[in-house]
C-alpha positions as CSV (number, residue, x, y, z in Angstrom):
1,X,58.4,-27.4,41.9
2,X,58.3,-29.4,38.8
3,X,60.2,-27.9,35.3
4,X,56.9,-29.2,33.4
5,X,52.9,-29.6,33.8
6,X,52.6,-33.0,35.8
7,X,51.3,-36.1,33.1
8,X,49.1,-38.7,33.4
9,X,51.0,-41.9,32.9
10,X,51.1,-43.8,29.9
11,X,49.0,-41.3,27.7
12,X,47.1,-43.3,24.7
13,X,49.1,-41.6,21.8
14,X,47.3,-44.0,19.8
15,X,44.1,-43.6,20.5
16,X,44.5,-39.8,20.1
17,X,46.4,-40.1,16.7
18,X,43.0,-41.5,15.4
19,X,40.6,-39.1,17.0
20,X,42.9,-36.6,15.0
21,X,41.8,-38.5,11.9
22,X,38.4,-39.3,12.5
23,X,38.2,-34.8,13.5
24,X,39.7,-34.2,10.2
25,X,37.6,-36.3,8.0
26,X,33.9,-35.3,9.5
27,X,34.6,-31.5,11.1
28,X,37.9,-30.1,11.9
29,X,39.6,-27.4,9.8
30,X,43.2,-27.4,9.7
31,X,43.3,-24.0,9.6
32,X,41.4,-23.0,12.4
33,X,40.7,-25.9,15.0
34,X,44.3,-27.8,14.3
35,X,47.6,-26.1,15.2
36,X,50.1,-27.5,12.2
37,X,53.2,-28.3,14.6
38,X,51.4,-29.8,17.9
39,X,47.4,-30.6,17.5
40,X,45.6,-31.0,20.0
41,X,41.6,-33.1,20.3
42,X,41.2,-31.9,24.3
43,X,38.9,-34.3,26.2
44,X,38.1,-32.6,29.7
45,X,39.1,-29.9,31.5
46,X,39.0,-28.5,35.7
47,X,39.9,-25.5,36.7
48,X,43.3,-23.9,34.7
49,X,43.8,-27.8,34.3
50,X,43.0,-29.6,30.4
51,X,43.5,-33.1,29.5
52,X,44.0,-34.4,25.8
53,X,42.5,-37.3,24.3
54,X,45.8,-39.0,24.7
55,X,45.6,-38.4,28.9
56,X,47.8,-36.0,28.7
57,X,47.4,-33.2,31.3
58,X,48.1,-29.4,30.5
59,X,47.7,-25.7,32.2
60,X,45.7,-23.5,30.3
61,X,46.7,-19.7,30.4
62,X,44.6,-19.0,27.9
63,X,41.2,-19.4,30.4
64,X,39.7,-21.0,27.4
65,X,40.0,-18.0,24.8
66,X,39.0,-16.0,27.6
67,X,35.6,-17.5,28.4
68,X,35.8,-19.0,31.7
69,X,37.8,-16.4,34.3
70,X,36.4,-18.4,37.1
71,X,38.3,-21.3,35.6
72,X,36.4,-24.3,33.8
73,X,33.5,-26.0,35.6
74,X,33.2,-23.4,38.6
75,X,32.0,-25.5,41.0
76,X,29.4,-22.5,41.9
77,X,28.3,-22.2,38.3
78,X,27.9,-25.4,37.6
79,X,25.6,-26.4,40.4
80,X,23.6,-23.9,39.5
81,X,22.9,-24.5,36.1
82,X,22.0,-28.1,37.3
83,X,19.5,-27.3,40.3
84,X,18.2,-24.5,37.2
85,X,17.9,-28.2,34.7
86,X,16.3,-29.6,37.5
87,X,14.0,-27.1,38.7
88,X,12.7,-25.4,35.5
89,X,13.6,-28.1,32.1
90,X,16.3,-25.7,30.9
91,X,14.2,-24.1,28.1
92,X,10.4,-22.5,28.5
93,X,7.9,-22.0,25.4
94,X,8.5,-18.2,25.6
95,X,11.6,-15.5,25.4
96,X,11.2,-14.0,28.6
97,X,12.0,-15.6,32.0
98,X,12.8,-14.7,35.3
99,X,15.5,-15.1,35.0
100,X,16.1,-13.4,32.0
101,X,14.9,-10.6,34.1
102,X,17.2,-10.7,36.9
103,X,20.5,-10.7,35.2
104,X,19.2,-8.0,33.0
105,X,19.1,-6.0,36.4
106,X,22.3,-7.2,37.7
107,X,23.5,-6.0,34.5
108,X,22.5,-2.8,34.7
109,X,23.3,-2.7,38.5
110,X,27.1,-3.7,37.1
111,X,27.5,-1.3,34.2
112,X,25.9,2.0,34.5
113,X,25.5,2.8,30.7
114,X,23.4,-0.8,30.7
115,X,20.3,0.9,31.0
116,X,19.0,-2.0,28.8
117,X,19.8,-5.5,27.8
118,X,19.4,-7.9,25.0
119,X,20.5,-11.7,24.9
120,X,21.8,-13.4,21.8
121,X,24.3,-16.8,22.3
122,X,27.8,-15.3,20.8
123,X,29.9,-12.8,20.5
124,X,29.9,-12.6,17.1
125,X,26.3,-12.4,17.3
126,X,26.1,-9.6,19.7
127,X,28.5,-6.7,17.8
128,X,26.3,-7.7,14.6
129,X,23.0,-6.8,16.7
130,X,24.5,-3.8,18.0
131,X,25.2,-2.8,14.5
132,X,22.0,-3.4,13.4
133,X,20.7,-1.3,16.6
134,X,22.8,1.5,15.6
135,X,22.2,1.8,11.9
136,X,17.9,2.1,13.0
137,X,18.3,4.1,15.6
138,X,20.5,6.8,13.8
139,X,18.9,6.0,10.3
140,X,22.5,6.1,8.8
141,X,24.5,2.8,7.2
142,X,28.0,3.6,7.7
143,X,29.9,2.1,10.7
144,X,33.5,2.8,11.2
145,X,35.3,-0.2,13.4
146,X,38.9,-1.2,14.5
147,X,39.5,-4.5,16.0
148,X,38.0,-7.6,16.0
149,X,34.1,-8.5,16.0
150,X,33.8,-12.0,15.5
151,X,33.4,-14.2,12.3
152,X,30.1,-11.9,10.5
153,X,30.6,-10.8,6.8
154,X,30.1,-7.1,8.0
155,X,33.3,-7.0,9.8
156,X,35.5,-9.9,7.9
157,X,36.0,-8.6,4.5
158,X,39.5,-6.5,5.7
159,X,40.9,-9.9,7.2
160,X,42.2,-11.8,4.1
161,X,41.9,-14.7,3.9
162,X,39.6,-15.2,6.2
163,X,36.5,-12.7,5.1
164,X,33.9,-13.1,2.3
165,X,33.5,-12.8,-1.3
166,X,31.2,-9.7,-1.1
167,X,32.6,-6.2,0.3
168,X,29.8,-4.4,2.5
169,X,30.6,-0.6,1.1
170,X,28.8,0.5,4.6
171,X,31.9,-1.2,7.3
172,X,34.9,0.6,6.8
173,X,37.5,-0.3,9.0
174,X,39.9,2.9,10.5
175,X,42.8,0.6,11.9
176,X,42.7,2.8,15.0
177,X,44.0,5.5,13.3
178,X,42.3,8.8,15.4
179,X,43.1,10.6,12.2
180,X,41.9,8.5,9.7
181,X,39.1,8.4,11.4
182,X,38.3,12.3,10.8
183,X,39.3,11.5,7.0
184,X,36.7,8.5,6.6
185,X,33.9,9.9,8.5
186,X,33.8,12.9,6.5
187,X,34.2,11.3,3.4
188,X,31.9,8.6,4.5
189,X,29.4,10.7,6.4
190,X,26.7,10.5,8.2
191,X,27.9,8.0,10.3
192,X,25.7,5.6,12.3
193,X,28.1,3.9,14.8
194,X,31.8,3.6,15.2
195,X,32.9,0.0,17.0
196,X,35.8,-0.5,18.4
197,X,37.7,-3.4,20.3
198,X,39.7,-2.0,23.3
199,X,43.4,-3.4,22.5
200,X,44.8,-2.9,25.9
201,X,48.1,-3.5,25.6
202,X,48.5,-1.0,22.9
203,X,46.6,1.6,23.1
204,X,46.1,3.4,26.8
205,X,43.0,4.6,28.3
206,X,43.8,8.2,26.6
207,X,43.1,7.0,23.7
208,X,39.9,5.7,24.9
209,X,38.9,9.1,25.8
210,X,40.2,10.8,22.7
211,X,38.5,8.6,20.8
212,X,35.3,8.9,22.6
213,X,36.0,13.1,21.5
214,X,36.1,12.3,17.8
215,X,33.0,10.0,17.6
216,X,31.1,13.0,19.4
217,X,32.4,15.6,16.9
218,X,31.4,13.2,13.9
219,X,28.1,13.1,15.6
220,X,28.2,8.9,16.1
221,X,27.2,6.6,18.2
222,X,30.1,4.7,20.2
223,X,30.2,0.8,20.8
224,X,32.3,-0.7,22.5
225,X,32.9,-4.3,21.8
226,X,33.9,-5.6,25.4
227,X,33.3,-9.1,24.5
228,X,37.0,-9.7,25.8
229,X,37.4,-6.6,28.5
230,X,34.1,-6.2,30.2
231,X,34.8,-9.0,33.0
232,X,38.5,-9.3,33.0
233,X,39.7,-5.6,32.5
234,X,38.1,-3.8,36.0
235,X,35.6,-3.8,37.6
236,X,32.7,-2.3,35.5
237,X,34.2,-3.1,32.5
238,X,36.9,-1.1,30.6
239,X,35.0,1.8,29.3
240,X,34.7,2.6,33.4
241,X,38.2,2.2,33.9
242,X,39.1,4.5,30.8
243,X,36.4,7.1,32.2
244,X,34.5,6.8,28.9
245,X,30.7,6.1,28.2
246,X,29.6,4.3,25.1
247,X,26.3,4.2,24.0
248,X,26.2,0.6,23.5
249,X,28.3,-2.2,24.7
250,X,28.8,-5.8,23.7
251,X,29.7,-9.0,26.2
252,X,30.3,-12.4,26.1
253,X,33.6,-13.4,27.2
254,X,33.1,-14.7,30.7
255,X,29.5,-13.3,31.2
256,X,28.5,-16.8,32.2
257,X,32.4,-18.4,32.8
258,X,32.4,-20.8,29.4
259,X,28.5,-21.3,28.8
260,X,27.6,-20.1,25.5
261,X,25.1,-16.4,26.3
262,X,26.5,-12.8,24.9
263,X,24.4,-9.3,25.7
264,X,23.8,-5.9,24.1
265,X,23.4,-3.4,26.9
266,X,23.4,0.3,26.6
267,X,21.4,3.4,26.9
268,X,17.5,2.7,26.7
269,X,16.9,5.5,23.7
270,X,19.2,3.2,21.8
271,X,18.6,0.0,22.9
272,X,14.6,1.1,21.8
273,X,15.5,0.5,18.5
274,X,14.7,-3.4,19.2
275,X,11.1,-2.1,18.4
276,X,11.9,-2.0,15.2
277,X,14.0,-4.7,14.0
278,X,14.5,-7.9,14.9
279,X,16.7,-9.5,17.1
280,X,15.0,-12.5,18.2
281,X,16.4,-16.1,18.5
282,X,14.9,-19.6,19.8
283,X,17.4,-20.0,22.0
284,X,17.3,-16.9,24.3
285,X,14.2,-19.1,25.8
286,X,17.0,-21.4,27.3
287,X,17.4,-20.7,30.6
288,X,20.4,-22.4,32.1
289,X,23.1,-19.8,30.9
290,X,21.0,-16.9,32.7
291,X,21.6,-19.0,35.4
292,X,25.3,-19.6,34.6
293,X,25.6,-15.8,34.3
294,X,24.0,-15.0,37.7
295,X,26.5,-17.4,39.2
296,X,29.2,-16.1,37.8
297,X,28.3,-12.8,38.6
298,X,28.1,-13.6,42.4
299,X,31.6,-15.6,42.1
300,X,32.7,-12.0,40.7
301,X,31.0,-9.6,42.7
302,X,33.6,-9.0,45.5
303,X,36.3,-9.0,43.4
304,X,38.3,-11.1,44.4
305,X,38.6,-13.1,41.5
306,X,39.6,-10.2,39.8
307,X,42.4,-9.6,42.1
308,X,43.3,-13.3,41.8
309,X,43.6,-12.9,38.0
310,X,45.8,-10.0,38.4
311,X,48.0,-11.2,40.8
312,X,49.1,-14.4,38.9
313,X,49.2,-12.9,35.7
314,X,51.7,-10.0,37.1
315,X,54.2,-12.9,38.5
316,X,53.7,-14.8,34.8
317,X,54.8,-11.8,33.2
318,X,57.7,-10.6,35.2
319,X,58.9,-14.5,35.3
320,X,58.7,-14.4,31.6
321,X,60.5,-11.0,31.5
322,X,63.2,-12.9,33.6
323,X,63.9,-15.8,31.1
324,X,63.7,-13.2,28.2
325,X,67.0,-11.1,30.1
326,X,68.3,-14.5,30.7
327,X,68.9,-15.5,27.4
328,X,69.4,-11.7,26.2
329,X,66.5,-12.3,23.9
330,X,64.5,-9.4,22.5
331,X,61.6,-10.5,23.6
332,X,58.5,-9.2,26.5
333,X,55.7,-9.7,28.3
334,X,53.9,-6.7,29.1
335,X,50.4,-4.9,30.1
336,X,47.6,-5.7,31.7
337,X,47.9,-8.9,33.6
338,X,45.0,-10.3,33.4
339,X,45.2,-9.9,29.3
340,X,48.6,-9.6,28.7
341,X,50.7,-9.9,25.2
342,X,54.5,-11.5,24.5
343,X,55.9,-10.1,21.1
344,X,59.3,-11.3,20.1
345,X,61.6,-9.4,17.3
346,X,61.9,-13.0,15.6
347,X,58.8,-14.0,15.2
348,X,59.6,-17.4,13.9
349,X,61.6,-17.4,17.4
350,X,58.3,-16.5,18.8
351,X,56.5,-19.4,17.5
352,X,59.3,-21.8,18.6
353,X,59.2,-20.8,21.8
354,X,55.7,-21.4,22.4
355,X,55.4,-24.6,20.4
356,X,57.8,-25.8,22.6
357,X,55.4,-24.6,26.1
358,X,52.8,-26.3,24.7
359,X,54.5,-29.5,24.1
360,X,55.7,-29.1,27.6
361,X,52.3,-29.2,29.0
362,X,51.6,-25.3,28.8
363,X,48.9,-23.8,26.8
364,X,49.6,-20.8,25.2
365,X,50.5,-19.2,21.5
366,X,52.0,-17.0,19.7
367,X,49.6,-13.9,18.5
368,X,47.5,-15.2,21.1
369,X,46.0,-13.5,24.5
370,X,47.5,-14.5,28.0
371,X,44.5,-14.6,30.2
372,X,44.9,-17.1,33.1
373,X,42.2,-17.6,34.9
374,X,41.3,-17.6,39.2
375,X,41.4,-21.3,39.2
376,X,45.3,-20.5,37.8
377,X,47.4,-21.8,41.2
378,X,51.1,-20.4,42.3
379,X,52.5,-23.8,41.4
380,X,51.4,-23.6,37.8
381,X,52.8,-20.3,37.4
382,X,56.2,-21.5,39.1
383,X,56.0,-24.5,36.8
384,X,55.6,-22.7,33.6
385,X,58.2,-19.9,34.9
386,X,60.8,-22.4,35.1
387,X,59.8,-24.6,32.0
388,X,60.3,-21.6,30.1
389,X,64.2,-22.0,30.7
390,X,64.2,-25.0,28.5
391,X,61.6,-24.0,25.9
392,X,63.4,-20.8,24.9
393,X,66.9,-23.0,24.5
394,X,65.3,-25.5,22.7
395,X,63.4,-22.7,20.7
396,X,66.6,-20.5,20.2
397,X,68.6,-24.1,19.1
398,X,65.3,-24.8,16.5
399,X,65.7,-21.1,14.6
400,X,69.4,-20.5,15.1
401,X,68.5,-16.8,15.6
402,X,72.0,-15.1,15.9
403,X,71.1,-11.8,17.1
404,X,68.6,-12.4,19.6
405,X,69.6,-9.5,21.4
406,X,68.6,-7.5,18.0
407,X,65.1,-5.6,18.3
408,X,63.1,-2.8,19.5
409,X,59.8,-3.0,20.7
410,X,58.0,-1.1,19.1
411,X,59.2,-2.4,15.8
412,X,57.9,-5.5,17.0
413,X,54.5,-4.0,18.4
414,X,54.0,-2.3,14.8
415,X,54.7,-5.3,13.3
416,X,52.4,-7.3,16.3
417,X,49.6,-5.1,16.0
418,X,49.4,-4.8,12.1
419,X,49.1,-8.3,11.5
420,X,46.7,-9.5,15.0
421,X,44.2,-6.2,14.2
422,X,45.1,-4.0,11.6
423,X,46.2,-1.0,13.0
424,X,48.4,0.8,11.3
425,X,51.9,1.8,12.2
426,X,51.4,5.5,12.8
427,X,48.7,4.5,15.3
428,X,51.0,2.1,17.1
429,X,54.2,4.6,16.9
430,X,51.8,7.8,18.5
431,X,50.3,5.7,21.2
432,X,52.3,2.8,22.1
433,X,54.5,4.8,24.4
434,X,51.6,4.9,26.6
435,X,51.4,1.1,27.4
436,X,53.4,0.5,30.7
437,X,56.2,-2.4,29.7
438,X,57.3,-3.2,33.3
């Protein structure tokens, strides 16, 4: 098998040098669309397979942020969202459809507590309208939250730098903390909603359930922001897997394998609350991603793509886990395999070592998810295996850590889990012994 990702000849490093400068001066942010060592303008992509602007060819193990677990450009989907362009003009005077309809029923056919749905285009857009659903249904303003929720003021303002100027007294953010909950929802009380993002890798299904307890005693509603989880976790989403039952959930991630559509869905005395607020946007009278999503849904139905996600991601992590020994590195891959983590003690060793992948041909970072996708093939995984040889010498050579053997993980996953979504370290430290390493 080949040490690195397979190139198209003579890439035009040229002609993607100035695409970089033309992106900078009309729309690209250094800061969030540029990595500062290697970046990147991507022109197509097939599959787990991307190609840059240059022609240079990569494997993507990141399933594009998570969005397409079928892989990009399904074949499936994507010939049904043309026969839908074809057959019905891809967007109708009115908000409701047929097909708006049908996956509505497909969703609640899929997740049990989805008693009702509501279509917006984003993620970000779909935890703010839960929110909103929460705060008139209950008639209270405070919402508690952990994790992330996408790029809206409400949940930003605890993520320097990146939040606003103006602090929403009504979001207060309990860094997972089961005990600092108690604190701020009787301080803060009543409470309308408490949203949390399932972080997998750190914090076991327990925790679901316990949490589940304390929003019940505070006398909340739960939402669950599955936007990452709810087609990648299990079957059913994760708050089925934990045994747990919000009363609202969010999706997006993978709901219609890359085209833009997110969903509120939850129990119908909750979801009612759309009677009295308003949640409506133009584009929920496009009809193509309904279509996407009822594709995708029928790619995902048996499960096998599921089980296709698992099994390459559980040989991606125990080759990683290989190299890490190898080289006596403090360093691991561990969790769920189709969403799995790396932490390193070093993190500047961290970010070496996957600087280096990615100039390799691999895409993946540092304080990022591993999420490879169905279309992900064993050679790609044997490839990026035995690529990681050389990256991590290279990488070790670039830092000159001495003690690489030097760490403890959960030093690291404090550390990890601080800075990626603000939990704090007596959260990590009760519950991180929970999270199966091997």
């Amino acid at each position: 098998m080949p040490a690195t990702a397979p190139r198209s000849p003579d890439p035009d490093t040229r002609l993607h040098t100035e695409l970089l400068d033309r992106a900078r001066r009309f729309t690209a942010s250094d800061t969030w669309d540029l990595d500062r060592r290697f970046p990147l303008v991507l022109d197509r992509a097939d599959g787990a397979e991307v190609w840059d602007a240059a022609g240079r060819r990569y494997v993507d193990f990141t399933s594009c942020s998570g969005a397409a677990p079928l892989g990009a450009g399904h074949r499936p989907v994507t010939d049904r969202m043309v026969a839908e362009l074809a057959r019905g003009g891809g967007i109708l005077p009115g908000p409701l459809s047929t097909l708006r309809v049908e996956l509505a029923e497909r969703l609640a056919a899929h997740f049990p507590v989805a008693e009702r749905s509501v279509f917006l285009r984003t993620g970000s857009c779909a935890t703010t309208a839960a929110v909103r659903l929460a705060r008139v249904h209950t008639g209270a303003r405070t919402v508690l939250t952990s994790g992330y929720h996408g790029w809206h003021d409400w949940h930003l303002q605890d993520r320097a730098p990146m939040g606003p100027p103006d602090r929403d007294p009504h979001s207060v953010d309990f860094r997972y903390d089961l005990d600092l909950l108690d604190e701020l929802a009787t301080a803060h009380g009543p409470i309308a909603a408490v949203v949390v993002t399932p972080e997998v890798n750190f914090f076991p299904e327990e925790y679901a359930r316990a949490l589940e307890a304390a929003v019940r005693r505070h006398g909340a509603l739960l939402i669950l922001d599955e936007v990452m989880t709810g087609f990648r976790y299990a079957t059913g989403g994760y708050h089925t897997a934990a045994g747990v039952t919000p009363d609202l959930i969010t999706l997006s991630k993978g709901l219609a394998n890359g085209t833009a559509l997110s969903a509120v869905c939850g129990r119908a005395e909750v979801m009612n609350a759309c009677e009295h607020t308003y949640l409506g946007n133009t584009y929920q009278r496009e009809v193509t991603p309904f279509a996407a999503a009822l594709a995708t849904l029928d790619a995902l139905a048996d499960g096998t793509a599921l089980t296709r996600m698992q099994e390459v991601g559980t040989r991606l992590v125990r080759g990683l886990n290989a190299v890490f020994a190898r080289h006596s590195t403090a360093a691991w891959a561990f969790a769920h395999p189709t969403m799995f983590d790396v932490l390193f003690a070093d993190q500047d060793l961290g970010h070496a070592f996957f600087q280096q992948m990615w100039g390799r041909g691999f895409l993946m970072q540092y304080g990022g998810r591993f999420m490879p996708s169905a279309a992900t093939t064993d050679e790609d995984v044997e490839a990026a295996v035995a690529t990681a040889d050389g990256a991590l010498t290279a990488a070790l050579e670039e830092t000159a850590v001495r003690d690489r053997r030097d760490g403890d993980v959960l030093a690291a996953a404090t550390q990890f889990a601080e800075e990626r979504f603000v939990a704090t370290p007596a959260a990590v430290e009760k519950w991180f012994g929970g999270v199966d390493l091997h």
